[in-house]
C-alpha positions as CSV (number, residue, x, y, z in Angstrom):
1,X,61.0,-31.9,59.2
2,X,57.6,-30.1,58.0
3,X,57.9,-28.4,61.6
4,X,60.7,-26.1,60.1
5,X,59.4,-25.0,56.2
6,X,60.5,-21.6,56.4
7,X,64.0,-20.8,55.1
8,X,67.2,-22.2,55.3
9,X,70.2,-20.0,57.1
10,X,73.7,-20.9,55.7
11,X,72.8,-23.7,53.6
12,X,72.1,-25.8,57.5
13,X,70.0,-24.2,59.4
14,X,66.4,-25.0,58.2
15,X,64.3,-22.8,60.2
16,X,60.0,-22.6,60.9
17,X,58.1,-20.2,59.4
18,X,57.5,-17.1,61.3
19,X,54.6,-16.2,63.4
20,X,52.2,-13.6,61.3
21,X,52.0,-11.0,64.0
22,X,56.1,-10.9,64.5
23,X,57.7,-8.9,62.1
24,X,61.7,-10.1,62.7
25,X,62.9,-13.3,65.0
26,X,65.5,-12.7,67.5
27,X,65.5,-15.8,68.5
28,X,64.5,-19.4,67.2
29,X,64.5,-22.7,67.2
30,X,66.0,-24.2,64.3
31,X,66.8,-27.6,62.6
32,X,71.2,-28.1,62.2
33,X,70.9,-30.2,58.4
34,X,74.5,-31.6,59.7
35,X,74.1,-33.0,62.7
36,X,70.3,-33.8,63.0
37,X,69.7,-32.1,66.0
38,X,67.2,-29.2,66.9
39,X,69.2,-26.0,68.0
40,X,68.4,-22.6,69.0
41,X,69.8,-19.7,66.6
42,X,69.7,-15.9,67.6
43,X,70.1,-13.3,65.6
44,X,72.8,-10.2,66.7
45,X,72.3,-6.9,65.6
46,X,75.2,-5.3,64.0
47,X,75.9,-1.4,64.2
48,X,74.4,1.0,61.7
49,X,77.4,3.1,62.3
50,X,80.9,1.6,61.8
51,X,83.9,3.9,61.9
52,X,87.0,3.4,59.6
53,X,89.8,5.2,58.1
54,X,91.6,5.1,55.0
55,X,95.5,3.9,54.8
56,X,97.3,5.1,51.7
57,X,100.2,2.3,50.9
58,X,102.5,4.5,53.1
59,X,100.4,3.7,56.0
60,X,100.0,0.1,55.3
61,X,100.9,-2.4,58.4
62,X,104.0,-4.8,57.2
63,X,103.0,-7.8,55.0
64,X,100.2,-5.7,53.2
65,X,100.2,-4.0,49.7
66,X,97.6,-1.3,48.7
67,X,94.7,-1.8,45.7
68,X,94.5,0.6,42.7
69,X,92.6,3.1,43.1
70,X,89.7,1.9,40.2
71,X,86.6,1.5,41.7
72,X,84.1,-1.5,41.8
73,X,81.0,-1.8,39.4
């Protein structure tokens, strides 16, 4: 278990610490807390960029009811 002190990824995934020369993993073997076993975890690079558009309640799909407008703080 001291072969993975680094930080733990979902509250399961104990992983080692990183190597001093790499700045981010990609990919890495890692200690599942549930099952016992050693798996390999990989991280997948989301888009900087992600496209949407906004539906006033007109636009809404069936089953689905708009928010007020007031914003979150």
């Amino acid at each position: 278990m001291d072969d993975y002190a680094g930080r733990v990824l979902a509250d399961r995934y104990r992983l080692p610490l990183p190597p001093s020369d790499e700045y981010e993993l990609t990919e890495s073997r890692a200690f599942d807390t549930y099952s016992g076993q050693e798996v390999l975890v990989r991280q997948v690079p989301l888009p900087e960029v992600v496209e949407a558009e906004v539906l006033d309640a007109e636009g809404l799909p069936e089953g689905f009811t708009a928010r007020d407008g007031a914003r979150r703080g």
